[in-house]
Jmol script that loads the backbone (N, CA, C; Angstrom):
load data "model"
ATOM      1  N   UNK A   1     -23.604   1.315  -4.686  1.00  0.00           N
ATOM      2  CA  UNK A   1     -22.269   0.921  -4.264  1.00  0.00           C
ATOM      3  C   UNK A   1     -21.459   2.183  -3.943  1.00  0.00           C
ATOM      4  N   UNK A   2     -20.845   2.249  -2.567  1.00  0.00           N
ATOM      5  CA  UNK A   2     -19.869   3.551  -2.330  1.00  0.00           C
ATOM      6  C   UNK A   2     -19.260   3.409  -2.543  1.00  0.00           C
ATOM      7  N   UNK A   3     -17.985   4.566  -3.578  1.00  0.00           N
ATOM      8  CA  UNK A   3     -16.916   4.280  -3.888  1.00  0.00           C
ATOM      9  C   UNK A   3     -16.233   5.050  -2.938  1.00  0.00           C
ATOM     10  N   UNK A   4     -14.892   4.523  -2.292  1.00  0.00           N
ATOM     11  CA  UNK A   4     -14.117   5.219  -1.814  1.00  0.00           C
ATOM     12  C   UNK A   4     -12.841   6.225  -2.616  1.00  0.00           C
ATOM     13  N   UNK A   5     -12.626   7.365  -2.289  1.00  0.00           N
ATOM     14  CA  UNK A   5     -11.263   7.938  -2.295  1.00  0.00           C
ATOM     15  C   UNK A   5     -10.106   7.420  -1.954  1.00  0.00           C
ATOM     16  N   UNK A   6      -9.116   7.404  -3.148  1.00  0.00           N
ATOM     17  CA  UNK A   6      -7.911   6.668  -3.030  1.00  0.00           C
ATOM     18  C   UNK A   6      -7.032   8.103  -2.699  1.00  0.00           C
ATOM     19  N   UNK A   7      -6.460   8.021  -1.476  1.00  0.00           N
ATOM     20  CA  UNK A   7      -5.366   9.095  -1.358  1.00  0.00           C
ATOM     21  C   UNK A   7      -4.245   8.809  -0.754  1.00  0.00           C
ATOM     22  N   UNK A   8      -2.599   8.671  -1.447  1.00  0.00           N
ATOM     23  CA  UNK A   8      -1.500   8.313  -1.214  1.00  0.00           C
ATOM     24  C   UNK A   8      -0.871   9.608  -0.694  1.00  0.00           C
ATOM     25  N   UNK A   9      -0.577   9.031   0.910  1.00  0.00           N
ATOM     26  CA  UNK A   9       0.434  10.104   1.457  1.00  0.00           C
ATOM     27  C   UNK A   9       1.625  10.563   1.416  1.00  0.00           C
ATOM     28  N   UNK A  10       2.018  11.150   2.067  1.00  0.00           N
ATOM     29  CA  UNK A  10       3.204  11.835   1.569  1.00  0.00           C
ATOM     30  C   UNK A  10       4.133  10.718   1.497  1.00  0.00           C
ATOM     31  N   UNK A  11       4.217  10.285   2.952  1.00  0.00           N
ATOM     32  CA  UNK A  11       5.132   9.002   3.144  1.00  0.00           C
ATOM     33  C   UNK A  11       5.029   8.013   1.647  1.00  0.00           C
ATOM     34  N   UNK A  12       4.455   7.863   1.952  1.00  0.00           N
ATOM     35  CA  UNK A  12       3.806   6.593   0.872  1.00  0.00           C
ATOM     36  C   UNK A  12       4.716   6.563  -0.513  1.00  0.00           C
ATOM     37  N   UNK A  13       3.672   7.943  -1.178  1.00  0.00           N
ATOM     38  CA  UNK A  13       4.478   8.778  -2.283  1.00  0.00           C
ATOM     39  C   UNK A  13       5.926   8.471  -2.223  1.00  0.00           C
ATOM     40  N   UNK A  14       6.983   9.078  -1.467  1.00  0.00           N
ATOM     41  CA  UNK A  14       7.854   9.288  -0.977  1.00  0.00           C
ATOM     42  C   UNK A  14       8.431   7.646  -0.900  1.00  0.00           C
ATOM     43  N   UNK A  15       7.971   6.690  -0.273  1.00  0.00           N
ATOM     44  CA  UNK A  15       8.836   4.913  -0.703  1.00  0.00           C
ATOM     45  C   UNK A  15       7.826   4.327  -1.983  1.00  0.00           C
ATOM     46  N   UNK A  16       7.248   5.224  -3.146  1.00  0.00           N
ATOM     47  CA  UNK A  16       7.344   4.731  -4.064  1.00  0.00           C
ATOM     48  C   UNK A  16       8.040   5.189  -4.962  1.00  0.00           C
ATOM     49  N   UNK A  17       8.163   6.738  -4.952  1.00  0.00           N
ATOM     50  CA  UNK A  17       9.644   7.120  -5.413  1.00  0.00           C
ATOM     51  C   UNK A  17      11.039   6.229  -4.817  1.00  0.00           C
ATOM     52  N   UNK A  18      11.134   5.754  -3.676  1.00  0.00           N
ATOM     53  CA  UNK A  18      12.402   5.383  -3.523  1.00  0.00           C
ATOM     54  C   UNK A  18      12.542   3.884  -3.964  1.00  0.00           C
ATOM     55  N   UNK A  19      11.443   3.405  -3.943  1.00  0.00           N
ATOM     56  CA  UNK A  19      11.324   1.767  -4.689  1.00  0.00           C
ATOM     57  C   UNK A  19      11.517   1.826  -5.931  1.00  0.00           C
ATOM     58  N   UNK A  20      11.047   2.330  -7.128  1.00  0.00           N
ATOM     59  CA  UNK A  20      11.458   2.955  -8.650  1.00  0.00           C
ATOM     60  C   UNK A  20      13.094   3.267  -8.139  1.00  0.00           C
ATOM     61  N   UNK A  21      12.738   4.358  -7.598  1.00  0.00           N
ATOM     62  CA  UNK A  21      14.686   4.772  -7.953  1.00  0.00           C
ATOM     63  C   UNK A  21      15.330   3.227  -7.837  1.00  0.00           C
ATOM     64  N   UNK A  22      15.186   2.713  -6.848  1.00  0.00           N
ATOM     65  CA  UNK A  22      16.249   1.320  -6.453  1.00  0.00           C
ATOM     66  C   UNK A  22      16.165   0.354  -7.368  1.00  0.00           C
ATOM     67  N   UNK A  23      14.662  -0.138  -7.918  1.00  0.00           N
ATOM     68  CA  UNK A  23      14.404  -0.714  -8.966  1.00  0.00           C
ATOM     69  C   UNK A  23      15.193  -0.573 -10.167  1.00  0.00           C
ATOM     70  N   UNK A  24      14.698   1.039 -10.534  1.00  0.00           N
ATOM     71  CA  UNK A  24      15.423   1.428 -12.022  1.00  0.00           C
ATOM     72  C   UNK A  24      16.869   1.289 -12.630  1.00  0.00           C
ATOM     73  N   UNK A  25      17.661   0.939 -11.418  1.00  0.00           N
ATOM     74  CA  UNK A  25      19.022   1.376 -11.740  1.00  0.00           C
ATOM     75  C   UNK A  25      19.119  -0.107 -11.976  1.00  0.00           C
ATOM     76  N   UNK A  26      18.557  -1.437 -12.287  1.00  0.00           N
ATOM     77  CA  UNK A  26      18.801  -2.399 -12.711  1.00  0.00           C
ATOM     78  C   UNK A  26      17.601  -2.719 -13.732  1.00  0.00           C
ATOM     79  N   UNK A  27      16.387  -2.340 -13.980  1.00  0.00           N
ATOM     80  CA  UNK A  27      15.772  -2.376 -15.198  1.00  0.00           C
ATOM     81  C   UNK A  27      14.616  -0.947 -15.069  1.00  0.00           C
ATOM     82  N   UNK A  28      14.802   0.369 -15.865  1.00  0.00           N
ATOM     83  CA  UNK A  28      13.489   0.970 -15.328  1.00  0.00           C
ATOM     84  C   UNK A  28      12.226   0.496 -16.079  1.00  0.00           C
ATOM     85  N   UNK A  29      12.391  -0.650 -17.138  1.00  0.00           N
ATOM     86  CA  UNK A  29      10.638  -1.427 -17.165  1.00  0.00           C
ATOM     87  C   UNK A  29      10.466  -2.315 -16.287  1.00  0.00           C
ATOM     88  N   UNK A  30      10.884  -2.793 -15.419  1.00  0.00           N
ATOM     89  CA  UNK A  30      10.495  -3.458 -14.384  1.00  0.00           C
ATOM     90  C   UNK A  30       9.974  -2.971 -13.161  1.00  0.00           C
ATOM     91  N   UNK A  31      10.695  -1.634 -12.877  1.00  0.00           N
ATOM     92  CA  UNK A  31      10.461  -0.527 -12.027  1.00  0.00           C
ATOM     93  C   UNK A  31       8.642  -0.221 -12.109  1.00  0.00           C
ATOM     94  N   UNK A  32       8.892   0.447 -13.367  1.00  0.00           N
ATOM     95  CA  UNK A  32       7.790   1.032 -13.849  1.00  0.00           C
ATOM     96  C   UNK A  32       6.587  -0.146 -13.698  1.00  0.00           C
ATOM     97  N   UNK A  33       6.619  -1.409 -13.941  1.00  0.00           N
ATOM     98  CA  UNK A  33       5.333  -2.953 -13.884  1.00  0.00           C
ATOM     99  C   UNK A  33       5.339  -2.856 -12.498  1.00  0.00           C
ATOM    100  N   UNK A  34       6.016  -2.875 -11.196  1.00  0.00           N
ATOM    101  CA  UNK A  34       5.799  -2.742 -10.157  1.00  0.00           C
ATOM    102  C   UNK A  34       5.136  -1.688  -9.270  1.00  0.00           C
ATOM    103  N   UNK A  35       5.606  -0.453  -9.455  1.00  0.00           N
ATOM    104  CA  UNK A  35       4.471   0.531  -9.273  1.00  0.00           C
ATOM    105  C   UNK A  35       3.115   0.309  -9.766  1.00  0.00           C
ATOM    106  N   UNK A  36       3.504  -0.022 -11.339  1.00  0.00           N
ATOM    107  CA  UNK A  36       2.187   0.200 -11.770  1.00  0.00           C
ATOM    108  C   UNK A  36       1.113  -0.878 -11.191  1.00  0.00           C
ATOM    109  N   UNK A  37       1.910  -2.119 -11.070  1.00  0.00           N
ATOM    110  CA  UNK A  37       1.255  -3.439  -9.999  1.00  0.00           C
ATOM    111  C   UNK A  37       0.267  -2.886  -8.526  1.00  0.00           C
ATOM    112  N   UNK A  38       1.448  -2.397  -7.777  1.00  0.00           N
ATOM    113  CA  UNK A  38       1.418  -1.895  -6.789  1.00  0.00           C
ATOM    114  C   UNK A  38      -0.034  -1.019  -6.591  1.00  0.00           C
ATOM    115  N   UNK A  39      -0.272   0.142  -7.380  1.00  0.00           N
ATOM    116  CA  UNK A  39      -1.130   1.075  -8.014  1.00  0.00           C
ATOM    117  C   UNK A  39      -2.542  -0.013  -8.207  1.00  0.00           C
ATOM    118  N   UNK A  40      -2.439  -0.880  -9.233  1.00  0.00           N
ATOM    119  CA  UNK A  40      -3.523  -1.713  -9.425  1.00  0.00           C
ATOM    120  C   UNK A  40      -4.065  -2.414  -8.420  1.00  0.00           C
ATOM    121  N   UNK A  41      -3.336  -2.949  -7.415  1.00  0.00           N
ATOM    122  CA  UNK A  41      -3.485  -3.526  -6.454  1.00  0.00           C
ATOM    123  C   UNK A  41      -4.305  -2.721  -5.256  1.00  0.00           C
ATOM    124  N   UNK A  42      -3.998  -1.251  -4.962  1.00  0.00           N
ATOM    125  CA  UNK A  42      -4.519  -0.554  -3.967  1.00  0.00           C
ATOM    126  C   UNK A  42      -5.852   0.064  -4.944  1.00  0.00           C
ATOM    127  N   UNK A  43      -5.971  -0.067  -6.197  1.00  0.00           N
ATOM    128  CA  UNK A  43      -7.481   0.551  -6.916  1.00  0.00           C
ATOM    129  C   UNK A  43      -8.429  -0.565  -6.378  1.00  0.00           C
ATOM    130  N   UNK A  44      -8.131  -1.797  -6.259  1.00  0.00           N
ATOM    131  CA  UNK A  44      -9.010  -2.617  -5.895  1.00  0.00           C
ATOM    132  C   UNK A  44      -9.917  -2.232  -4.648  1.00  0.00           C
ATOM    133  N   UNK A  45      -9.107  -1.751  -3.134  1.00  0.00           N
ATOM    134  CA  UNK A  45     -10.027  -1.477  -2.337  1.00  0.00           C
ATOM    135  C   UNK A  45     -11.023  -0.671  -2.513  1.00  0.00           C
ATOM    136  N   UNK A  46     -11.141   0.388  -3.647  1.00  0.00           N
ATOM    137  CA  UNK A  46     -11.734   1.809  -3.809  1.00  0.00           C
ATOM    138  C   UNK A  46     -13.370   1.141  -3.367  1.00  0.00           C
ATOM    139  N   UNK A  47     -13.685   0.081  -4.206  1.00  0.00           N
ATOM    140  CA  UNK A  47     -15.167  -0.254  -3.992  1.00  0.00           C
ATOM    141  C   UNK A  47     -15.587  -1.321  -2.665  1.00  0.00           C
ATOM    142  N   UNK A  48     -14.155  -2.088  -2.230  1.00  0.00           N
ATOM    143  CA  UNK A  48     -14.929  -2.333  -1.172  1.00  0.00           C
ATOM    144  C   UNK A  48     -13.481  -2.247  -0.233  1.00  0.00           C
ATOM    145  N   UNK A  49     -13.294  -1.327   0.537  1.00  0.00           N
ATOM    146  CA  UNK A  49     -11.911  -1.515   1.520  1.00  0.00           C
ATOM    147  C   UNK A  49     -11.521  -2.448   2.333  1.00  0.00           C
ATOM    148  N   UNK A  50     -12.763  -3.379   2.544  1.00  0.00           N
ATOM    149  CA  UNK A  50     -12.342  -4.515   3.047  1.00  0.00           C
ATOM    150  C   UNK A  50     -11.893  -6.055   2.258  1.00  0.00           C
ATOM    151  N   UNK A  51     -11.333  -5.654   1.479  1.00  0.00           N
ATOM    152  CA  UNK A  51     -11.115  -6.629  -0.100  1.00  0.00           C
ATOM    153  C   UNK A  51      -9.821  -7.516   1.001  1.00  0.00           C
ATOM    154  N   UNK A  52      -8.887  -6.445   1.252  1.00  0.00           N
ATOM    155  CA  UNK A  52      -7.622  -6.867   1.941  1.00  0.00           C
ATOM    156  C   UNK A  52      -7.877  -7.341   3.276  1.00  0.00           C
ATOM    157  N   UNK A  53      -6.905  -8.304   3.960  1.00  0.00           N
ATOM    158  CA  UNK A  53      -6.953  -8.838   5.301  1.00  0.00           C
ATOM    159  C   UNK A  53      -6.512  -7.426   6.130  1.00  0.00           C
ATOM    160  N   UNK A  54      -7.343  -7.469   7.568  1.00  0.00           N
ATOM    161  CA  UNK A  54      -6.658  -6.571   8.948  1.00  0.00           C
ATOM    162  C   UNK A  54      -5.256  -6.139   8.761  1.00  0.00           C
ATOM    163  N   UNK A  55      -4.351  -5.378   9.282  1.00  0.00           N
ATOM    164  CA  UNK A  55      -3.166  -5.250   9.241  1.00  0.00           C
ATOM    165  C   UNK A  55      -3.040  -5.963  10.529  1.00  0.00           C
ATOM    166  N   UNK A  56      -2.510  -6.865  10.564  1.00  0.00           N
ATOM    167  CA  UNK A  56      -1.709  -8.227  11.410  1.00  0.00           C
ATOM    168  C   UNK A  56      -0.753  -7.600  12.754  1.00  0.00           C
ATOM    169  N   UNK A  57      -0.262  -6.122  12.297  1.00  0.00           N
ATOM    170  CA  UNK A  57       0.792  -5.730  12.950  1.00  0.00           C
ATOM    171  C   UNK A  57       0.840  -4.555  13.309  1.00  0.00           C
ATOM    172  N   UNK A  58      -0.806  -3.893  13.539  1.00  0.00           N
ATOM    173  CA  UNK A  58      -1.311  -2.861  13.963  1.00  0.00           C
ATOM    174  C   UNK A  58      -1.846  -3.291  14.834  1.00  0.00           C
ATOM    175  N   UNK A  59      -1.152  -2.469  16.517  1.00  0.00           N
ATOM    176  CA  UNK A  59      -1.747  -3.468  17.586  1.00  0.00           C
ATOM    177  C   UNK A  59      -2.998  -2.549  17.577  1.00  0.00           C
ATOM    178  N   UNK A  60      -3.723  -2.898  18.200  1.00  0.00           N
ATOM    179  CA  UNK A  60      -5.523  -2.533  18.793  1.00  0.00           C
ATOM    180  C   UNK A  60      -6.220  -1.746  17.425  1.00  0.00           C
ATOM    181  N   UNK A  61      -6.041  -2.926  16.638  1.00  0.00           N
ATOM    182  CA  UNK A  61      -6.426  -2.942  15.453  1.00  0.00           C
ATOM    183  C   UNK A  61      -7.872  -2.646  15.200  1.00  0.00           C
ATOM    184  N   UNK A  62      -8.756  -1.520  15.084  1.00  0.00           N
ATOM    185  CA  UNK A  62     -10.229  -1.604  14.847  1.00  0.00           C
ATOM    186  C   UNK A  62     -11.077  -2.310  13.613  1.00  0.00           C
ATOM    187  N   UNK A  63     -10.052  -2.981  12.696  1.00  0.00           N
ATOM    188  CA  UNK A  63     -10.276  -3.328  11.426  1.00  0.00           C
ATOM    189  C   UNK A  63     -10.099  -2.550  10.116  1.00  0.00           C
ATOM    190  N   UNK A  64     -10.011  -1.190  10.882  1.00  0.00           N
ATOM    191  CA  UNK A  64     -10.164  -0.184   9.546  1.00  0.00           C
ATOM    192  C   UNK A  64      -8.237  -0.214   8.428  1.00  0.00           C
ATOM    193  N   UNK A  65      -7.728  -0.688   9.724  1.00  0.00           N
ATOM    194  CA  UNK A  65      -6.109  -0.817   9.014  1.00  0.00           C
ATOM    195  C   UNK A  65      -6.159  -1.940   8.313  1.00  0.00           C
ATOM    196  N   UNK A  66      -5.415  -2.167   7.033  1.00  0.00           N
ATOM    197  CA  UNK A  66      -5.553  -3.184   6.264  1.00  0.00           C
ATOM    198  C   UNK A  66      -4.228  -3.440   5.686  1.00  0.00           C
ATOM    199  N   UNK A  67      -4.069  -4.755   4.965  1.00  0.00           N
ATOM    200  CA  UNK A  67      -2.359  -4.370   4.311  1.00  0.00           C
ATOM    201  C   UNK A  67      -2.717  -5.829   3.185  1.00  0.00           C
ATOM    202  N   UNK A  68      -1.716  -5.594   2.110  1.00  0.00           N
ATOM    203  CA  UNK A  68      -1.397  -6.635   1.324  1.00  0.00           C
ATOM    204  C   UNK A  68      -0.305  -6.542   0.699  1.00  0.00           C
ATOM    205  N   UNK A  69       0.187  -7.582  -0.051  1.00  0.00           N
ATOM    206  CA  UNK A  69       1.345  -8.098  -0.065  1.00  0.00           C
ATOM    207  C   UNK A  69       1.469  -8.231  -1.432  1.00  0.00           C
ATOM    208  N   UNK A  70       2.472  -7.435  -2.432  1.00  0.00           N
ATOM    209  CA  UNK A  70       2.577  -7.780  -3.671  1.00  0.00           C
ATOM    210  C   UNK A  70       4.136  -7.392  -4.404  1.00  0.00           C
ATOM    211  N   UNK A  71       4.678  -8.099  -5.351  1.00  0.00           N
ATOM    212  CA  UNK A  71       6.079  -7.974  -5.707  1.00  0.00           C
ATOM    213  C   UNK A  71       7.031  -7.863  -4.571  1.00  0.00           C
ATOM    214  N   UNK A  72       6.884  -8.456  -3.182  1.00  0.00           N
ATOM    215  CA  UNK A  72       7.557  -8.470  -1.964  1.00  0.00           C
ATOM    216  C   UNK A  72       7.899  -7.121  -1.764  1.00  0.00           C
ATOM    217  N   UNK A  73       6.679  -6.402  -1.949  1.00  0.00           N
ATOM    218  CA  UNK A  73       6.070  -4.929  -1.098  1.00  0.00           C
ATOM    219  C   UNK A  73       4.881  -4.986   0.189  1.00  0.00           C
ATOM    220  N   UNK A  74       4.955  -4.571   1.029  1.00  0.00           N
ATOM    221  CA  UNK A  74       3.603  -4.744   1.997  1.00  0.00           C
ATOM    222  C   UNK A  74       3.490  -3.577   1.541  1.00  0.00           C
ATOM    223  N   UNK A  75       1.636  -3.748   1.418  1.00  0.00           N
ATOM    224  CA  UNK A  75       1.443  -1.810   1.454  1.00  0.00           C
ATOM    225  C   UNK A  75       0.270  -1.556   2.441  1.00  0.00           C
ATOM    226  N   UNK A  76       0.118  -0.737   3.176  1.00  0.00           N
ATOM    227  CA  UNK A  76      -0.689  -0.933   4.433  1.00  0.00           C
ATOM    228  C   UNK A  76      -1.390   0.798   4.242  1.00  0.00           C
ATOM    229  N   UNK A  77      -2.683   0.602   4.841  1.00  0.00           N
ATOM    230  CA  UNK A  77      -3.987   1.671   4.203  1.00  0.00           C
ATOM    231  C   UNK A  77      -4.879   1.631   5.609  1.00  0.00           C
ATOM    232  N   UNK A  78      -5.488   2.865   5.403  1.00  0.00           N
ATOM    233  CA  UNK A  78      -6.807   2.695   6.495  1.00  0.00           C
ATOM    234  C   UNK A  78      -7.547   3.382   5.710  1.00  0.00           C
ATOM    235  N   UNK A  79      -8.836   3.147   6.377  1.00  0.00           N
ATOM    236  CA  UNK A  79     -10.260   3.632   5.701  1.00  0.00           C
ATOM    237  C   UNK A  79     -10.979   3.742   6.815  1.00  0.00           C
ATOM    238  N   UNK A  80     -11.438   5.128   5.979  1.00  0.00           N
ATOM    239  CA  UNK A  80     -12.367   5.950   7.109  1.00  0.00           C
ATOM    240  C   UNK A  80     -13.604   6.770   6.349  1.00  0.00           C
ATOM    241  N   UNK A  81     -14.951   6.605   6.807  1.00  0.00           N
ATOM    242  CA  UNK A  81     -15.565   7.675   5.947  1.00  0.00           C
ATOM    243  C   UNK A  81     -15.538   7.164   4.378  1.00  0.00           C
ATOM    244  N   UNK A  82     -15.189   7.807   3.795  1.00  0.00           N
ATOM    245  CA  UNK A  82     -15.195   7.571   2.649  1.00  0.00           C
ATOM    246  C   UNK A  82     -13.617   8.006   1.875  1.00  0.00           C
ATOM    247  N   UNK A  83     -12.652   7.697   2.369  1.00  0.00           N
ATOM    248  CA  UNK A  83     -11.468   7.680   2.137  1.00  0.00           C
ATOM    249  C   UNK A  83     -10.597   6.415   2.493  1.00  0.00           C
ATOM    250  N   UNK A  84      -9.455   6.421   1.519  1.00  0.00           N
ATOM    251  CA  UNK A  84      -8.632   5.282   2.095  1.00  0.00           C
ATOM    252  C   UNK A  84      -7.401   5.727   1.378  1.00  0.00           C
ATOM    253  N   UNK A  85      -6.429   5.892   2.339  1.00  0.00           N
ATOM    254  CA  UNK A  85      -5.479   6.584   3.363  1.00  0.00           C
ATOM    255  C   UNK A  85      -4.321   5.454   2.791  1.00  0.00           C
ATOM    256  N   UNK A  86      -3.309   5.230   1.989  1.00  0.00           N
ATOM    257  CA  UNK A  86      -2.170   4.498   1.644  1.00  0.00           C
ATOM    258  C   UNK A  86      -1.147   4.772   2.930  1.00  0.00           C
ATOM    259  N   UNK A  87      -0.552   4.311   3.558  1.00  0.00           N
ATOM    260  CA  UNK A  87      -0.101   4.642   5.066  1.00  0.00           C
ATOM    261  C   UNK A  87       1.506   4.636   4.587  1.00  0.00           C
ATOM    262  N   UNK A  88       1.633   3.625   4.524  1.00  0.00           N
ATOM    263  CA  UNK A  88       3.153   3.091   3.995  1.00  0.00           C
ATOM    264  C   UNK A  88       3.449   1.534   2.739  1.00  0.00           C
ATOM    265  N   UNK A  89       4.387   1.879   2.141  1.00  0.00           N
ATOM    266  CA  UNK A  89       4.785   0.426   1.361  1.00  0.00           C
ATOM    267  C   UNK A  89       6.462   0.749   1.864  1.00  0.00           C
ATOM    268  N   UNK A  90       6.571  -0.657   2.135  1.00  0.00           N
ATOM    269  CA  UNK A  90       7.736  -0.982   2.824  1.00  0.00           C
ATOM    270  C   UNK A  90       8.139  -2.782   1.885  1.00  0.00           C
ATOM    271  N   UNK A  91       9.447  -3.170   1.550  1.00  0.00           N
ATOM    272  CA  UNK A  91       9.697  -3.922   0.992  1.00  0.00           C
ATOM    273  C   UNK A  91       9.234  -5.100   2.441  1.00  0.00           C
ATOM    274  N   UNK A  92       9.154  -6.618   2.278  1.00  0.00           N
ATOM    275  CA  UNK A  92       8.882  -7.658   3.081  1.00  0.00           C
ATOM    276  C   UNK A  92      10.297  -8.116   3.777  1.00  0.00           C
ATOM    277  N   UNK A  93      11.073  -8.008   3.382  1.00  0.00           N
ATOM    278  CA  UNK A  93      12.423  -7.585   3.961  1.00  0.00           C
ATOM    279  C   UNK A  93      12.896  -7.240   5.320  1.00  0.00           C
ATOM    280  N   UNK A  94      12.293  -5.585   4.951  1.00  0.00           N
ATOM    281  CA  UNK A  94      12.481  -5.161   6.635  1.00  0.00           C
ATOM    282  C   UNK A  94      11.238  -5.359   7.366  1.00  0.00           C
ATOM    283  N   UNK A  95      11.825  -5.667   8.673  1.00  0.00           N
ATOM    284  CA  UNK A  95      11.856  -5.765   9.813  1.00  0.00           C
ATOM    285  C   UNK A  95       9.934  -4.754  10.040  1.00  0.00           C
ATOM    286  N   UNK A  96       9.115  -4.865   9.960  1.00  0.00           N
ATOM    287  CA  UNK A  96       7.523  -4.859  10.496  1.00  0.00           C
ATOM    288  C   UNK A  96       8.033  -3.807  11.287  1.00  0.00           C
ATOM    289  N   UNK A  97       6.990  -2.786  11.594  1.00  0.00           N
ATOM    290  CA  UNK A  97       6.702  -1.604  12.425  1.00  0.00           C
ATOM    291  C   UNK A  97       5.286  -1.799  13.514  1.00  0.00           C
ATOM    292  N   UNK A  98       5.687  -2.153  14.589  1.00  0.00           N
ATOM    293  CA  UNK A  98       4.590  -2.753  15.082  1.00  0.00           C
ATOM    294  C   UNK A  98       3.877  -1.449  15.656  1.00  0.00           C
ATOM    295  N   UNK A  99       2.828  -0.842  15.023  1.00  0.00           N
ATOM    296  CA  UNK A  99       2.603   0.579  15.861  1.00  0.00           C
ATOM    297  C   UNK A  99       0.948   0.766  15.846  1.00  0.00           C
TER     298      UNK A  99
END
end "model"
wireframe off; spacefill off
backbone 0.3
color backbone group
């Protein structure tokens, strides 16, 4: 069984710091179960990256983009090789990046 590399980008990093901050200032243990959700949720692809559906809203989609949906976070990933690439988490809220 290949395991893949989980590697969160800068971006990424960067709106899960800003999801905690926004979170925290009304409970930081709730903050903290959502990341940590969030986190559990993207360990799942490590063994098979295709666990998650296509990303829906990546036009000329090769399959390798993927996304799922948890605590009304999308978090969207690609896999390549033997890596998988956390792209962005964006709340379900705004407005889709069709790119």
């Amino acid at each position: 069984m290949v395991k893949y590399k989980l590697v969160w980008t800068k971006r990424s990093q960067l709106h899960i710091r800003v999801l905690y901050s926004y979170i925290s200032k009304d409970s930081p243990q709730n903050a903290g179960k959502v990341v940590s959700d969030i986190i559990t949720a993207a360990e799942k692809a490590i063994t098979n990256p295709e666990y998650y559906n296509p990303d829906k809203f990546k036009e000329k989609n090769d399959g390798s983009y993927r996304a799922f949906e948890i605590h009304h976070y999308r978090i969207v990933y690609r896999y390549q090789k033997n890596v998988i690439r956390i792209l962005r988490v964006r709340h379900t809220k705004m407005e889709p990046l069709i790119y």
